[in-house]
Structure formats: C-alpha cells, structure tokens
N, C-alpha and C positions, 0 to 999 in steps of 0.2 A: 589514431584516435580521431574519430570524429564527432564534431562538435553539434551537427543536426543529429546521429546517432544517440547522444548525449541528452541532448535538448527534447526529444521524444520519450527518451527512458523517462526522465525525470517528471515530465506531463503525465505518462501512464501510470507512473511512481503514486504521483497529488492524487489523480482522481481514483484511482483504486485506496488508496488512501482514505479519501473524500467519503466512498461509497462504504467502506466497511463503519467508517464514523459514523455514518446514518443510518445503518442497520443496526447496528447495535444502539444508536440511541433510541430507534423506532422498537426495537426489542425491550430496553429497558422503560420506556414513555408506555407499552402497552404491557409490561408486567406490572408496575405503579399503577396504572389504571386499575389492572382487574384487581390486585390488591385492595385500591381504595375499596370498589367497588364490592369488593367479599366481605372486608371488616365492615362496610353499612348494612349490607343484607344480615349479615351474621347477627348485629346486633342488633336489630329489629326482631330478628326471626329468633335469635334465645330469649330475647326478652321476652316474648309472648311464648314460647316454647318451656322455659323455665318457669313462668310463673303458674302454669298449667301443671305441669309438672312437681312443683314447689309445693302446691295444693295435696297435689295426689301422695304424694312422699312424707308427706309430714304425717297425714292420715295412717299410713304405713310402719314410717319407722321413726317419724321425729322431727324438728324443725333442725336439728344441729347435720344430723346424719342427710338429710334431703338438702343441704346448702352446700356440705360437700361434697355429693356426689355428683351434682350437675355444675360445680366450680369443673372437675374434674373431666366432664365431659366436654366442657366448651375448651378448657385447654387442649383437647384431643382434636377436635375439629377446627381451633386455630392454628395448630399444628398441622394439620394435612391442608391446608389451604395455603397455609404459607410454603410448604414443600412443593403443591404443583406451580406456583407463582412463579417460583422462582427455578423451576424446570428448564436449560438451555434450549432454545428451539432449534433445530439443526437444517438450518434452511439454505439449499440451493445457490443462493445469491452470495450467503458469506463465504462459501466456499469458493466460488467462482473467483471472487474478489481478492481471497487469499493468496488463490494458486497465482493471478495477474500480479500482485502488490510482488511475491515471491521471484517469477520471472522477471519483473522489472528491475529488483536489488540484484540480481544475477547479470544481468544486464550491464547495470553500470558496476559492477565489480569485474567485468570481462574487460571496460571500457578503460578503468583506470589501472588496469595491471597492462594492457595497450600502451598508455601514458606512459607507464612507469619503465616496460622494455623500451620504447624508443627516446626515454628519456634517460635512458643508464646507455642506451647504443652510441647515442651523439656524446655524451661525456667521456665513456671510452674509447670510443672510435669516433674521436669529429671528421677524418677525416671521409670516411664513409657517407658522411652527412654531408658535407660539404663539397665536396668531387662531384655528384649531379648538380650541385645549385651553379660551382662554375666551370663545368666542362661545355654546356650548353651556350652560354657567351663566347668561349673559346673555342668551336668551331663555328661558331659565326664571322668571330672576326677573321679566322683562316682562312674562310670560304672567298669572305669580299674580299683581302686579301691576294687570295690568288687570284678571282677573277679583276682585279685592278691589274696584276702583274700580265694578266693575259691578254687585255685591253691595250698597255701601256705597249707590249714588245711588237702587237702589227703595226698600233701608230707611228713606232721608232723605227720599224724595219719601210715604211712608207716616206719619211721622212729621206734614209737614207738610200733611195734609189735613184733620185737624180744629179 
C-alpha cells in the first residue's frame, strides 16, 4: 500500500467528482433557463395567438367550444416544450468524467485490498514481517563483529612476538 498511490487516487477521485457536479448543474442551470424562457414566450405569444383565434372560433362554433379547444392546444405545446427541456444532453465531458471518477474507485479498491493482504500477512505470519526489519541489524552487527575480531587477533599476535 502506498500512501502517495492513495493520496493521488483520492485528488482524481474529488476533481472528477467536482467536474461531473458542474456539468450537471451547468446542464440543469441551462434547462431551467430555457424552460423559463419558453413559459415567457409561450405566454405572450398564445396570449395574442389565442385571442385572434378566440375571435375567429367563436364566429365559427361558439364562445364555449373556441375556449376549449385552444385550452387544449396550449396544453399540447406545453407539453412538448417541457419534453425537449428536459431531454438529457449526452455530452463528451460527462462521459470522460465518469469513465475517470470510475478508474479512480477501482483504484483505491485495488489499494485497499493491498492493505487488507499485507495486513492479514503480518497477523498470520509476523514472522515474515518481521525477519527483514531485524535480519538487516543482524548482519551488521556480525559484520563489525568480526571485523573487531580480525582487528583484535594481528594486534594480539604483534603484542606477542617479542
């Protein structure tokens, strides 16, 4: 397990994160727009649409029959307006973002099952674990060790020649 491994996952983690948050609010911020922006035109434009109309209908078939049938129609056409609004846009960037956010949980689930073997290894087997941390002390002190012993035996043997 590594910990910069870790620490990288988890920053590509946020900002992929970060960036899908923003697309989808910039997605939703610009369907709310046009939304507004259709129920204002709409109602300007049946107002004056329907009252022409209103006119022409009543001449026709009646004041009852001409209020329902252009109720009728505006429900149709606020109906298809709120249908494209709210159409998902399938765009490039969220996907990109996904596939990243995706990779990066894959990531840190490779990272912590890492953890999880070398942390079942040392509970089983400490010995495993522990044998490199003091084998490496232990031939050092061998080393100086013997070479004291090798140091010691010309001084001794110099000592005893005369």
């Amino acid at each position: 397990m590594n910990s910069e491994n870790v620490i990288k996952t988890l920053r590509t983690l946020w900002r992929a994160d970060r960036i899908i948050a923003e697309i989808r609010m910039k997605h939703m911020l610009i369907g709310l727009g046009l939304r507004a922006f259709a129920a204002l035109i709409a109602a300007f434009g049946l107002l004056m649409l329907e009252l022409a109309a209103y006119f022409v209908l009543v001449q026709i078939w009646g004041a009852i029959s001409a209020a329902a049938v252009l109720g009728a129609i505006n429900f149709i056409i606020a109906t298809v307006l709120f249908v494209f609004a709210g159409r998902p846009s399938s765009g490039r960037e969220l996907e990109l973002a996904n596939e990243i956010h995706a990779s990066a949980v894959d990531a840190l689930q490779i990272e912590a099952r890492a953890a999880q073997a070398h942390f079942f290894g040392m509970v089983h087997h400490p010995l495993n674990t522990a044998l490199p941390l003091l084998l490496v002390p232990l031939i050092t002190i061998i080393v100086r060790s013997l070479k004291k012993s090798t140091a010691v035996a010309p001084a001794a043997a110099t000592v005893e020649q005369p």
